[in-house]
C-alpha positions as a Markdown table, in Angstrom:
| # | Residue | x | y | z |
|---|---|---|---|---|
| 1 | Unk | 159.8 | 31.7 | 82.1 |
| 2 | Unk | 156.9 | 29.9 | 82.8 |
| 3 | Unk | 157.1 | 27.0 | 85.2 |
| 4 | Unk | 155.8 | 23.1 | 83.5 |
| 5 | Unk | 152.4 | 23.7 | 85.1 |
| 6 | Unk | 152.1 | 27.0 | 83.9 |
| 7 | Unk | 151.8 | 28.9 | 87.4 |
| 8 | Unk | 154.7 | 30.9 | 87.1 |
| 9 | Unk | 153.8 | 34.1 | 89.3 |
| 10 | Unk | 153.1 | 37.7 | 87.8 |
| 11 | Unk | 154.0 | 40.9 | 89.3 |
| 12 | Unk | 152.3 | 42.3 | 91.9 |
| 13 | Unk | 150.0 | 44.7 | 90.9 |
| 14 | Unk | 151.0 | 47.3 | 93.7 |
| 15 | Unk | 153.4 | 46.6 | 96.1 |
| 16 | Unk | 152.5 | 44.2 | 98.8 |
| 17 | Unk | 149.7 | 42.7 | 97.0 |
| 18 | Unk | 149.7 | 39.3 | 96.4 |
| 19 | Unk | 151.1 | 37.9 | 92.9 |
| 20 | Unk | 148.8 | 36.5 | 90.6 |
| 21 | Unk | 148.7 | 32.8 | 89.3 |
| 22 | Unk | 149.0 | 32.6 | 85.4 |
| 23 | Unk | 146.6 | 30.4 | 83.9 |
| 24 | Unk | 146.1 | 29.8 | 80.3 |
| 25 | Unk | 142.9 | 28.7 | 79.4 |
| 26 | Unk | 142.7 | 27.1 | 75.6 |
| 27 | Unk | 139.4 | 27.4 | 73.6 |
| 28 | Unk | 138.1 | 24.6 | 71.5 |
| 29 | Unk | 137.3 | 27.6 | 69.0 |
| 30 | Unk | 137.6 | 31.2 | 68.4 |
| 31 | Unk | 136.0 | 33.7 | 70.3 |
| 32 | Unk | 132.2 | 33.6 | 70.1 |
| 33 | Unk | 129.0 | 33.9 | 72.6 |
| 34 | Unk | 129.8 | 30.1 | 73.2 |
| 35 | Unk | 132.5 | 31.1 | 75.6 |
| 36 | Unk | 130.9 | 34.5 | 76.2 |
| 37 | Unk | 130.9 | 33.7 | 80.2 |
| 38 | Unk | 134.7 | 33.4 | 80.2 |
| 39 | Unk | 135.4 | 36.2 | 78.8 |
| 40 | Unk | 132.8 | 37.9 | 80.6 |
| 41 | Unk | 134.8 | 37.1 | 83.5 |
| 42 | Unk | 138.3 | 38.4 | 82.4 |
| 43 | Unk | 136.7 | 41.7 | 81.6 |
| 44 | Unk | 134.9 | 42.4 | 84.6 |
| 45 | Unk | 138.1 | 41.6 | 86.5 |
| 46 | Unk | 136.7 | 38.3 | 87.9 |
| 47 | Unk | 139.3 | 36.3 | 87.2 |
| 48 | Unk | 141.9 | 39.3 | 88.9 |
| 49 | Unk | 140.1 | 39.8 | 91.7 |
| 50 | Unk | 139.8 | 35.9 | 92.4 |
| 51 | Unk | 144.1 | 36.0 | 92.0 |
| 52 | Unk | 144.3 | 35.1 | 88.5 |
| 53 | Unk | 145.9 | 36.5 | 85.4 |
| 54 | Unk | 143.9 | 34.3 | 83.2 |
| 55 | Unk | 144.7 | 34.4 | 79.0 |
| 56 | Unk | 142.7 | 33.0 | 76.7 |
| 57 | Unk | 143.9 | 31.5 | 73.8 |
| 58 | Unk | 141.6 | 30.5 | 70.7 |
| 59 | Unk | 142.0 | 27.3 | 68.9 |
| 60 | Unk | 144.2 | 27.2 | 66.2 |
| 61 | Unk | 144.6 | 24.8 | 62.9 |
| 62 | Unk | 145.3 | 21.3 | 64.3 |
| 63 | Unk | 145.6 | 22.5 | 68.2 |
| 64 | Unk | 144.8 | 18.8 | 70.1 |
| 65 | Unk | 143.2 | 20.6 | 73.7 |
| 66 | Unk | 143.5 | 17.4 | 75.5 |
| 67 | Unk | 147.4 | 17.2 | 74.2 |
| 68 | Unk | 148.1 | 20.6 | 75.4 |
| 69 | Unk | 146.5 | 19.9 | 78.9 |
| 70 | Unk | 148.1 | 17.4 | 79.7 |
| 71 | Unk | 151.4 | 18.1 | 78.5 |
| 72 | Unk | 151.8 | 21.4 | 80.5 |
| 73 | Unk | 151.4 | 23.7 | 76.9 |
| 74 | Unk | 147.9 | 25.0 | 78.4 |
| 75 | Unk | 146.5 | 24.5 | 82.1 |
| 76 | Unk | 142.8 | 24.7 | 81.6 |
| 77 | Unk | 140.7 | 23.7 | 78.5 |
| 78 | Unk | 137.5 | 23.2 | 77.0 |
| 79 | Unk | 135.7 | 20.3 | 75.4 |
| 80 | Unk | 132.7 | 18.1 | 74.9 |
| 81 | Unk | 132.5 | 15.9 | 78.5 |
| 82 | Unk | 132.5 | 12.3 | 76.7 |
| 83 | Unk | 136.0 | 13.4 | 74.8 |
| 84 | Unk | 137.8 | 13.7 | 78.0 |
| 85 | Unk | 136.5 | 10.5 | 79.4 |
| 86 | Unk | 137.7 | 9.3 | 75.9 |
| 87 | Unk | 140.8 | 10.4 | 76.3 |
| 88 | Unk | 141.3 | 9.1 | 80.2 |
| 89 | Unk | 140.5 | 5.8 | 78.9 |
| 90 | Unk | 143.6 | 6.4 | 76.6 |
| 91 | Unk | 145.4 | 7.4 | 79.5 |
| 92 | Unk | 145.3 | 11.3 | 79.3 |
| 93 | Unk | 145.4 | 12.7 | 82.9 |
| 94 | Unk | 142.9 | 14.9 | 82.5 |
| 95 | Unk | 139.6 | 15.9 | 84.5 |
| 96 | Unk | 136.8 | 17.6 | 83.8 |
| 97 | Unk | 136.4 | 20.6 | 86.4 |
| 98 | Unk | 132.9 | 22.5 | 85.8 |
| 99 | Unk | 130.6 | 22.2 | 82.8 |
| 100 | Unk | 130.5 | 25.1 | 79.9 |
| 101 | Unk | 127.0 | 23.8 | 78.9 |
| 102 | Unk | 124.1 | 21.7 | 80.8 |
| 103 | Unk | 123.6 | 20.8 | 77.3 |
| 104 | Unk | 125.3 | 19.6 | 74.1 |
| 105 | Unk | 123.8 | 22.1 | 71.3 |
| 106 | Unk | 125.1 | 19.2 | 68.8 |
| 107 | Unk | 121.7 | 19.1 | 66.0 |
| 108 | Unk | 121.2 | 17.2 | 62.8 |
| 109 | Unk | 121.0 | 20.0 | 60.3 |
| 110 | Unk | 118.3 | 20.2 | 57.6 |
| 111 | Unk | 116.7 | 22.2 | 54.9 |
| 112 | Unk | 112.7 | 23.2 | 56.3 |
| 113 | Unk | 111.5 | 21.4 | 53.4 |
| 114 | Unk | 113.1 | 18.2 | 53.9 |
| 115 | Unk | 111.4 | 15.2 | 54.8 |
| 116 | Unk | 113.1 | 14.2 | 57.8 |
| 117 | Unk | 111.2 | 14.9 | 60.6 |
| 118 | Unk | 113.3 | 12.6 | 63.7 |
| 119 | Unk | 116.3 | 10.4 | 63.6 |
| 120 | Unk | 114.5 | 7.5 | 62.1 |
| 121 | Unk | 113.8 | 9.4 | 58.8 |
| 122 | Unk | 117.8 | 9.5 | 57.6 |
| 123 | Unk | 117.6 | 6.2 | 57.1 |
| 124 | Unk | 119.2 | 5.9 | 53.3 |
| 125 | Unk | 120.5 | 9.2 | 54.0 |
| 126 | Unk | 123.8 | 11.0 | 53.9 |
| 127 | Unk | 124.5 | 13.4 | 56.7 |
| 128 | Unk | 127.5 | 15.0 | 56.9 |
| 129 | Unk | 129.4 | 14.4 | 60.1 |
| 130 | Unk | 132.8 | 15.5 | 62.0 |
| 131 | Unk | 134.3 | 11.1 | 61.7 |
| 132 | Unk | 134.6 | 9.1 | 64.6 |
| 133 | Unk | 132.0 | 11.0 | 66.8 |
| 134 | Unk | 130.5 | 8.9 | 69.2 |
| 135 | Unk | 126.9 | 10.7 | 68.7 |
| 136 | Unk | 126.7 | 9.3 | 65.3 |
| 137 | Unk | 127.4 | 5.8 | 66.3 |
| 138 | Unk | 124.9 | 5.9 | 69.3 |
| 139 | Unk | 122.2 | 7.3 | 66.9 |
| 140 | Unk | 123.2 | 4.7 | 64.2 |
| 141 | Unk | 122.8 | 2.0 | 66.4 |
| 142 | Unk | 120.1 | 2.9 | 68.6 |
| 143 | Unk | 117.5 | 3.8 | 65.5 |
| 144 | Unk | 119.2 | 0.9 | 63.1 |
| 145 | Unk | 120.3 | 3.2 | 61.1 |
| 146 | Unk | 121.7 | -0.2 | 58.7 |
| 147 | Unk | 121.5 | 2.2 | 55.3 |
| 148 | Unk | 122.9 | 5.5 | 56.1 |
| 149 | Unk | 126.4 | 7.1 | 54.6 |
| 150 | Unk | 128.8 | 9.1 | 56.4 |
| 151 | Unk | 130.4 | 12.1 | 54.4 |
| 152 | Unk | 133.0 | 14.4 | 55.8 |
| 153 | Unk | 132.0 | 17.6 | 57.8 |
| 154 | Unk | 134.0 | 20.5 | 56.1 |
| 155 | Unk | 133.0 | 22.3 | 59.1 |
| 156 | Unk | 130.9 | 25.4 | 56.6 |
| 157 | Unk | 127.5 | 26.0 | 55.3 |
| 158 | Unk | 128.6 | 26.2 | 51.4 |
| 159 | Unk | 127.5 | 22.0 | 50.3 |
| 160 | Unk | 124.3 | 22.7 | 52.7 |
| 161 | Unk | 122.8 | 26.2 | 51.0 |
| 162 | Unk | 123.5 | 24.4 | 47.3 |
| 163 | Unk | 122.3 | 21.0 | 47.9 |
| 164 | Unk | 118.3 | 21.3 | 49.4 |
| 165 | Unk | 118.7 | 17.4 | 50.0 |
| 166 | Unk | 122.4 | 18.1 | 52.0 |
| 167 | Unk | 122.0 | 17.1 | 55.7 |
| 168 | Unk | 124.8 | 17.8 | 58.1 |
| 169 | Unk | 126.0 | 18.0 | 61.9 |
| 170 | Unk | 125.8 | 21.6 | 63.2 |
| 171 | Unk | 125.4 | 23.9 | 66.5 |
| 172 | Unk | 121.8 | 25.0 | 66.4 |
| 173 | Unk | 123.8 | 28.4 | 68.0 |
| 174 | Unk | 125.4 | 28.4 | 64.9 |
| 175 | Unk | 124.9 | 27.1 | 61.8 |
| 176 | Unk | 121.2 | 28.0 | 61.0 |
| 177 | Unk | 122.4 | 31.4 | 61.6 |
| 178 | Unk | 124.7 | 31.3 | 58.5 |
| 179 | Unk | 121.8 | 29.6 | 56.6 |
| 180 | Unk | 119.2 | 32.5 | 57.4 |
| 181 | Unk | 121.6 | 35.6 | 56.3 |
| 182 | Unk | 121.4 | 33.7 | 52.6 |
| 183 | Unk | 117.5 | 33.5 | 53.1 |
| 184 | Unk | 118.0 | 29.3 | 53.7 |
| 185 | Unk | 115.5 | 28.2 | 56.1 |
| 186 | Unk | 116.6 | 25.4 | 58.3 |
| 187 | Unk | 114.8 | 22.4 | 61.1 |
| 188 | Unk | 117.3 | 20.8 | 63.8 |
| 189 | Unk | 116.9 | 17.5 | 65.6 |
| 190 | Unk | 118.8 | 18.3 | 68.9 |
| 191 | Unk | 121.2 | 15.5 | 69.2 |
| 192 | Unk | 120.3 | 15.5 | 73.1 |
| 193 | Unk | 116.7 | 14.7 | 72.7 |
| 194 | Unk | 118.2 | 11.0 | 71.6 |
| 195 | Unk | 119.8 | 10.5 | 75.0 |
| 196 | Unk | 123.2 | 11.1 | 73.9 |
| 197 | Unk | 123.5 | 14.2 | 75.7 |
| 198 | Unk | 127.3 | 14.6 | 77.3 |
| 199 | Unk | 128.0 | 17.6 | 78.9 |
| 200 | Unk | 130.6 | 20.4 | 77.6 |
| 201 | Unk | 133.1 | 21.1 | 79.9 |
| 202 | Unk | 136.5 | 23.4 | 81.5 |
| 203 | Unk | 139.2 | 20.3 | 82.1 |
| 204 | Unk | 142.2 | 20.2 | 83.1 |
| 205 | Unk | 145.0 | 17.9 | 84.1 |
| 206 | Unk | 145.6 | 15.9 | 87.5 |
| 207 | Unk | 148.5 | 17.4 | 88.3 |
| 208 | Unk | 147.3 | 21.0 | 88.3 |
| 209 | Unk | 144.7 | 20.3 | 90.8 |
| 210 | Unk | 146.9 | 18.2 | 93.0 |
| 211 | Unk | 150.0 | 21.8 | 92.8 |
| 212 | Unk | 147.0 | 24.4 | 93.1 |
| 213 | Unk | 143.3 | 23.1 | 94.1 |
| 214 | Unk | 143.4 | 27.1 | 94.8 |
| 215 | Unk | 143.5 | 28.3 | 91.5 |
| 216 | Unk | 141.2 | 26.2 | 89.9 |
| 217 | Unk | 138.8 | 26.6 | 92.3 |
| 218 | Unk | 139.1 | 30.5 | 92.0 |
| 219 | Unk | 139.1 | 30.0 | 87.9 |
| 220 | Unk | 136.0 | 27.9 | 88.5 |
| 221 | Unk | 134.3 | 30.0 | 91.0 |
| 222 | Unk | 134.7 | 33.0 | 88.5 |
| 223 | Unk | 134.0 | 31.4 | 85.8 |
| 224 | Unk | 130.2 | 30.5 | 87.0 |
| 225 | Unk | 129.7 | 33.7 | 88.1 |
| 226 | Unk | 131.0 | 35.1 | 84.3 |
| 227 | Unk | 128.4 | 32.8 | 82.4 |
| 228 | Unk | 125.5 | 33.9 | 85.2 |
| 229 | Unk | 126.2 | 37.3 | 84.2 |
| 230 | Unk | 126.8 | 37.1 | 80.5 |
| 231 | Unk | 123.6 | 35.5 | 79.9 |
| 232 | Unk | 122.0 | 39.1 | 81.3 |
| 233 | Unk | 124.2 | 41.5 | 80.4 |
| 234 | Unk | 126.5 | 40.6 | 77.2 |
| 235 | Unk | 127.5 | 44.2 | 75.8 |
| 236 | Unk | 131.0 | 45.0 | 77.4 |
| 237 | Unk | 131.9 | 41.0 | 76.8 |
| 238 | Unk | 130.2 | 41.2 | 73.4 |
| 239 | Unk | 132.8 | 44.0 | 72.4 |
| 240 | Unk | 135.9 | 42.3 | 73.8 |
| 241 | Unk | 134.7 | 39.1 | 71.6 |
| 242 | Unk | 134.6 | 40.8 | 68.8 |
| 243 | Unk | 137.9 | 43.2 | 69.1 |
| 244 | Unk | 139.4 | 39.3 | 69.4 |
| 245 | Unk | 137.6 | 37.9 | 66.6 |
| 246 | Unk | 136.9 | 40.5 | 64.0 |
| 247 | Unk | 134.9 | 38.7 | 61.8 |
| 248 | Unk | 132.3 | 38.2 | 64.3 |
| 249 | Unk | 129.2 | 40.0 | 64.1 |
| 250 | Unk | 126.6 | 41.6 | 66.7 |
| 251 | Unk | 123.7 | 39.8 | 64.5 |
| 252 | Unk | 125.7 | 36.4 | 65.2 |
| 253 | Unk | 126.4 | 37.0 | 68.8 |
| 254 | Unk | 122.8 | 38.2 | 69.5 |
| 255 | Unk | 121.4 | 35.2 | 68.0 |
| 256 | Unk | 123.8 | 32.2 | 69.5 |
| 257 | Unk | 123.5 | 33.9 | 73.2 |
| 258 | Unk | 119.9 | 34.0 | 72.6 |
| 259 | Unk | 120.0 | 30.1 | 71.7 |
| 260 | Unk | 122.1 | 29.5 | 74.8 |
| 261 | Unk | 119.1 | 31.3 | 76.6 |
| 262 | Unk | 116.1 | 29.5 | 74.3 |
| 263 | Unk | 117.7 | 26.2 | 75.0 |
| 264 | Unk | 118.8 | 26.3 | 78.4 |
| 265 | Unk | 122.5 | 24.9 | 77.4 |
| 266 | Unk | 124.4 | 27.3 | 79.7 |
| 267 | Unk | 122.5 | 27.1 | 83.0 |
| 268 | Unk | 119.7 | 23.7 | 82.3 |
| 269 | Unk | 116.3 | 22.5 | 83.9 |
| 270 | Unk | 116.1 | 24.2 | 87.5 |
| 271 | Unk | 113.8 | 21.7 | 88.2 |
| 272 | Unk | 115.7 | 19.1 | 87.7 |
| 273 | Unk | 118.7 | 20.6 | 89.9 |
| 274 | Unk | 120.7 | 21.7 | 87.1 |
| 275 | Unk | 122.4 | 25.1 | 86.9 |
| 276 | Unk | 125.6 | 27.0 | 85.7 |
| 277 | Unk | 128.7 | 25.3 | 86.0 |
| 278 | Unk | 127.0 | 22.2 | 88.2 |
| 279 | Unk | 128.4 | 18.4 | 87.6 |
| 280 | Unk | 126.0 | 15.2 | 88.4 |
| 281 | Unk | 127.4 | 12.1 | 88.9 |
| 282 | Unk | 124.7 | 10.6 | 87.1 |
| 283 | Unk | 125.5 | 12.2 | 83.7 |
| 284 | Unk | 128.7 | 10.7 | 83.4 |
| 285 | Unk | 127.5 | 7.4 | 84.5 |
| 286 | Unk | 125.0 | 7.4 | 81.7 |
| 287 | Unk | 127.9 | 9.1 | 79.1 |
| 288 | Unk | 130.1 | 6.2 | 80.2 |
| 289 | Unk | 127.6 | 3.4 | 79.9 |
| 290 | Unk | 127.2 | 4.9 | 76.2 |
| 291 | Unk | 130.4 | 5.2 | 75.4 |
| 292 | Unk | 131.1 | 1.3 | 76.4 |
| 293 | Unk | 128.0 | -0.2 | 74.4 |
| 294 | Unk | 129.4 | 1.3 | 71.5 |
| 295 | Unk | 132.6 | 0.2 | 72.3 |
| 296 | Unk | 134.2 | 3.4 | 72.1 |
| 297 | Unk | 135.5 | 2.4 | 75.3 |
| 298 | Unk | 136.8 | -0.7 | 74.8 |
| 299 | Unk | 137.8 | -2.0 | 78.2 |
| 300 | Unk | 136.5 | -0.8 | 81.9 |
| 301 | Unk | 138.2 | 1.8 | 83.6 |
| 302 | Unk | 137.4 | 4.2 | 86.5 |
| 303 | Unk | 135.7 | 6.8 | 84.5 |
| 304 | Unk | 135.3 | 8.7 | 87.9 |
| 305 | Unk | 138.1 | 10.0 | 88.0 |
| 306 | Unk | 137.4 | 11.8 | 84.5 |
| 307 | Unk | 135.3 | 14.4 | 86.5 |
| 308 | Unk | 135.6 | 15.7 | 90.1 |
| 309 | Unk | 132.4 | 17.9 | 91.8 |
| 310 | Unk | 134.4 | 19.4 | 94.3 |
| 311 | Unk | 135.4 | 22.7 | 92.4 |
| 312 | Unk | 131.4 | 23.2 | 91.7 |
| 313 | Unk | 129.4 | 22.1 | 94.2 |
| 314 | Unk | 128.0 | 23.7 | 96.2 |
| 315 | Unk | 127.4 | 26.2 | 93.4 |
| 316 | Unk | 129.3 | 29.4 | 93.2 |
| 317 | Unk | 127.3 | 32.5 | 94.2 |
């Protein structure tokens, strides 16, 4: 039976050895490169060796990860960092514990031949778009976007490859992939290069890291050290993700994991003192402030409290 925050104890391994802490960490999709690092850690026995008997659970048809979290269903999940300050200015308890990406891969989708070139050009477009995300809005209003349409993102490639005037929200670690293997050759405006650039992140709930600081730090710890090394050496994890997720492909995997690389999402500008798993203050400040001029955020809150540093900083070896 598990216990309400999901720590119930698992049988020691051999005798004397110390039990390990469940933790069930929910996806935000299936299993692809995207989470490649986690997985990466639960095969190489990170997460074991750190005292955790981690499972990973894929998204499923209308599966609400910041519900889940902070209801006790799941203990650790993943999501784009401006949802869960979002969802703590509803009143969620939840708190963003590492980030997944430096990086939102988030693009505007369009066909090579298209004339849109930057933001700007779609005025009196149509883009297709997932409703109510806040990167739309910021992009409407920051480029005065006054004669653009919003259709409904059906979340596949079938209106894009049919229509050479469709435009549409996408993963440039995705997507485009789909669009080459039916000879469809694609452009992306990276959503980040607008300034809208929130980070994706592991979250959790508050009362999790006030029953076991522990194991979140030791998920956290492994987890960093997982994404370091999937980035290098993806072939065991690559098999695992696809023995999970049969319709996944090595073509696909080798391409998204190389955009993770090409793009820097995962581990981020060095030079500017980003790197795997790393949180700065400064980020969410400038998410927040975003997220209040659009009034997506309708009233002040302590968004602070939406992230906390102390699980990944210093870094992880």
């Amino acid at each position: 039976m598990l216990l309400a925050a999901g720590l119930d104890l698992a049988p020691a391994q051999v005798t004397g050895a110390a039990p390990l802490k469940k933790i069930r960490f929910m996806l935000d999709w299936y299993p692809q490169a995207e989470t490649g690092g986690y997985y990466y850690a639960l095969v190489h026995n990170y997460y074991k060796d750190a005292g955790l008997d981690v499972s990973i659970i894929p998204a499923t048809a209308g599966m609400s990860q910041s519900a889940e979290i902070a209801t006790g269903v799941g203990d650790i999940s993943m999501a784009p960092g401006d949802q869960v300050m979002i969802d703590r200015a509803r009143g969620l308890p939840l708190v963003c514990i590492m980030t997944t990406m430096q990086h939102d891969p988030k693009a505007v989708m369009v066909h090579d031949e298209s004339p849109i070139k930057d933001f700007p050009d779609l005025q009196g477009h149509a883009i297709a778009v997932n409703p109510g995300t806040s990167w739309f809005l910021y992009i409407t209003k920051k480029y005065h976007l006054t004669q653009i349409k919003e259709l409904r993102l059906n979340f596949g490639v079938a209106n894009f490859l049919h229509d050479p005037n469709y435009i549409q929200e996408s993963f440039v670690t995705s997507e485009p992939f789909f669009c080459g293997q039916h000879g469809v050759k694609v452009r992306s405006l990276l959503v980040k290069d607008t300034g809208c650039d929130p980070y994706r992140v592991a979250f959790t709930s508050d009362k999790l890291i006030a029953q076991d600081p522990a194991a979140v730090q030791a998920f956290v710890t492994a987890s960093i050290k997982g994404w370091k090394q999937y980035l290098v050496d993806p072939a065991s994890t690559d098999e695992e993700i696809k023995r999970r997720n049969p319709q996944m492909t090595q073509a696909q995997l080798d391409y998204s994991r190389g955009k993770l690389i090409e793009y820097h999402f995962i581990d981020g500008d060095a030079s500017k003192g980003e790197a795997v798993g790393k949180i700065d203050p400064a980020r969410f400040a400038n998410q927040y402030k975003i997220l209040r001029d659009l009034g997506v955020i309708p009233t002040d809150y302590d968004y602070t409290k939406s992230y906390t540093t102390q699980f990944c900083a210093p870094a992880a070896p």
